[in-house]
C-alpha positions as CSV (number, residue, x, y, z in Angstrom):
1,X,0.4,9.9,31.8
2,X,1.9,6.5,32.3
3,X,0.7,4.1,29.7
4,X,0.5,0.4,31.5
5,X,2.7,-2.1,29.8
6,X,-0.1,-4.8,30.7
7,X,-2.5,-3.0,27.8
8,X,0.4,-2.4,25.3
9,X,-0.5,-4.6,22.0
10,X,2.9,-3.2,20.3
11,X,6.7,-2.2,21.9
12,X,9.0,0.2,21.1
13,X,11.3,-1.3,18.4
14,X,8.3,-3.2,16.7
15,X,8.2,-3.5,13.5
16,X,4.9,-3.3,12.3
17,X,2.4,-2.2,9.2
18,X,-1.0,-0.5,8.4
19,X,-3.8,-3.6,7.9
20,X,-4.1,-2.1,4.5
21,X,-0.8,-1.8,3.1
22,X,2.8,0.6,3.2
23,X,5.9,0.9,4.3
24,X,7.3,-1.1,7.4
25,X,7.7,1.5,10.4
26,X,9.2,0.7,13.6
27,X,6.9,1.4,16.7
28,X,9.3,4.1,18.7
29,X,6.4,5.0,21.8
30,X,2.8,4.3,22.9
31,X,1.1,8.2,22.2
32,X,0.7,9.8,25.4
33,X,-2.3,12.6,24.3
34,X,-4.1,9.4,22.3
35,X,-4.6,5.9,24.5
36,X,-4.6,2.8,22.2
37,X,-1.9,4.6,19.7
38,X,1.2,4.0,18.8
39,X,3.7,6.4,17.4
40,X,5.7,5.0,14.1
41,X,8.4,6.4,12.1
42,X,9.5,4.9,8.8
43,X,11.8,6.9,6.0
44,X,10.3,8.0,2.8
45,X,13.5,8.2,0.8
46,X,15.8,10.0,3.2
47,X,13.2,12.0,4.5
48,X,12.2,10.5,8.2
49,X,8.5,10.2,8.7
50,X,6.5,9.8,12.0
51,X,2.7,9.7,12.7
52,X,0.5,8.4,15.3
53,X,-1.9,5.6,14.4
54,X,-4.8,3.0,16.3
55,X,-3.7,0.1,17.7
56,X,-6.5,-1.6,15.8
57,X,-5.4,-0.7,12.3
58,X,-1.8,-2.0,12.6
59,X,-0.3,-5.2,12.3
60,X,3.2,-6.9,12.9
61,X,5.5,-7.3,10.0
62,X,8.7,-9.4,9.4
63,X,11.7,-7.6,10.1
64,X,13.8,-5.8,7.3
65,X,16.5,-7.9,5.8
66,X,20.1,-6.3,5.6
């Protein structure tokens, strides 16, 4: 399934966060089994994490300073 870039809210390489809180993730794909969802990763100590979450429940954050 293609996922039109027209109806994309978010981009790979985002950097975005859940409306209610946590840890900055980075936006790696739109989810291809769930329209209007974004797949984020984000590390919880070394351990990488990834999950899929709405559209409507995430927002953009600043980017990570160095």
């Amino acid at each position: 399934m293609e996922v039109s870039r027209m109806s994309q809210k978010f981009n790979a390489g985002d950097i975005v966060q859940l409306k209610s809180g946590g840890p900055a993730m980075t936006v790696e794909r739109p989810d291809i089994y769930d329209e209007g969802s974004y797949i984020c990763v984000w590390f919880k100590g070394s351990s990488r994490e990834m999950a899929s979450f709405r559209a409507d429940v995430l927002i953009m954050s600043a980017p990570l300073k160095d």
